[in-house]
C-alpha positions as CSV (number, residue, x, y, z in Angstrom):
1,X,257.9,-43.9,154.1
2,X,257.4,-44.2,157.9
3,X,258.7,-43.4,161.4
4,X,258.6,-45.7,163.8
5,X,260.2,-46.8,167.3
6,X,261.6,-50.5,167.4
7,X,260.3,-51.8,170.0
8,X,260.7,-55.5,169.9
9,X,262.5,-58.4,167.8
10,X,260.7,-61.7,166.4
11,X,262.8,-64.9,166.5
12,X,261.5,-67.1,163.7
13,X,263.4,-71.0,163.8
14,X,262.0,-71.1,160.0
15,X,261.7,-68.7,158.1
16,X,261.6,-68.4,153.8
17,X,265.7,-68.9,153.1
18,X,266.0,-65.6,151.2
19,X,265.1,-64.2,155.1
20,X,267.9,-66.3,156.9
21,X,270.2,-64.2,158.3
22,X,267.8,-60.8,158.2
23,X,266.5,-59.5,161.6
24,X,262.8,-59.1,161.9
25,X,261.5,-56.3,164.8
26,X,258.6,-54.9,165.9
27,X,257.9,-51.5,165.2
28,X,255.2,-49.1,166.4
29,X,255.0,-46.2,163.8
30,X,255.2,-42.6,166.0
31,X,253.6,-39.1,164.7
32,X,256.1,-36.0,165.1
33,X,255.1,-36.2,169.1
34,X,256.5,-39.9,169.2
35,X,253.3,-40.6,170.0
36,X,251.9,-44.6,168.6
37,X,250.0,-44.3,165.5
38,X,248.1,-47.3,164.9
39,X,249.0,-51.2,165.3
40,X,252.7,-52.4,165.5
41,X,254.0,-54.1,162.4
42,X,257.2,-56.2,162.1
43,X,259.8,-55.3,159.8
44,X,262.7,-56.4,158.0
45,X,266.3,-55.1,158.9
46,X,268.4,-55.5,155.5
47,X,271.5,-54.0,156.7
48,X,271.6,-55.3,160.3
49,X,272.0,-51.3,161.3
50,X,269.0,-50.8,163.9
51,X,268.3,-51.9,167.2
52,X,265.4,-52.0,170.0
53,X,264.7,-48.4,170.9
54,X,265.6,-46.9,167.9
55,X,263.8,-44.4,165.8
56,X,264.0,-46.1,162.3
57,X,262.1,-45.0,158.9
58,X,260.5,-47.9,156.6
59,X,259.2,-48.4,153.5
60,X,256.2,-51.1,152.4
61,X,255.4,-52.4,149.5
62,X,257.5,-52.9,146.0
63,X,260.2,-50.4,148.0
64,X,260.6,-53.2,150.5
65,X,260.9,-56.0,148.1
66,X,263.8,-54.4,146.5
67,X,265.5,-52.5,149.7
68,X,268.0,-55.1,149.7
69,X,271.1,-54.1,146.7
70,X,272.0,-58.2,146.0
71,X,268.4,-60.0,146.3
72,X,264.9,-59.8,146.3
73,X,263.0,-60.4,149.9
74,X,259.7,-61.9,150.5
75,X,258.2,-58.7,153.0
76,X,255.9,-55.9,153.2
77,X,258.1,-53.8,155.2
78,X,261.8,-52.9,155.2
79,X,263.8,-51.3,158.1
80,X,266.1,-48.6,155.5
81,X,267.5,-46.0,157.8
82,X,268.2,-44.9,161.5
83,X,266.8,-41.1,162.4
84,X,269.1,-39.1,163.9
85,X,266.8,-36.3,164.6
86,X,263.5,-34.2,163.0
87,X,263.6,-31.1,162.1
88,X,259.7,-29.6,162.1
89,X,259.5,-26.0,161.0
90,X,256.5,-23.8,161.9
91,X,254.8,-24.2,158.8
92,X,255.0,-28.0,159.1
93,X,251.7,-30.0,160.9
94,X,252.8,-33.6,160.7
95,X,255.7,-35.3,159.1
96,X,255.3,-35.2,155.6
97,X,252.2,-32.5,155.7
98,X,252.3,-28.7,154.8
């Protein structure tokens, strides 16, 4: 799982059907700073919940295959929540790292 900022859409006039009707955006992951780490990737919305400037967390790989509850998709990367706010306590570096 990541944290990233959306921070643009792609508009695709074809795309693989099982992706018609799914939102693609750019998304630059942010450390706990909201600072960019590394490249922008673009990322599937399944549940049409997020929008540009939002602070969303993703998952890749099989997760994203299967974030969707009725179908399979064809991506890496898969939109799964909106962040409300993080929480770091003293003992915390980095999100994720004691």
């Amino acid at each position: 799982m990541d944290i990233g900022k959306i921070i643009g859409k792609v508009v695709a006039t074809v795309k693989d059907p099982s992706l018609v009707g799914l939102r693609l955006f750019v998304v630059q992951r942010i450390s706990q700073n909201h600072e960019p780490v590394g490249s922008a990737i673009v990322a599937v919305d399944v549940d049409g919940i997020a929008g540009i400037g939002d602070i969303v967390y993703v998952v890749s790989g099989g997760d994203a295959a299967f974030a969707h509850a009725n179908r399979e998709i064809p991506t890496d990367i898969t939109i799964v929540g909106l962040v409300d706010s993080i929480t770091m306590t003293s003992e915390t570096n980095s999100i994720g790292e004691k």
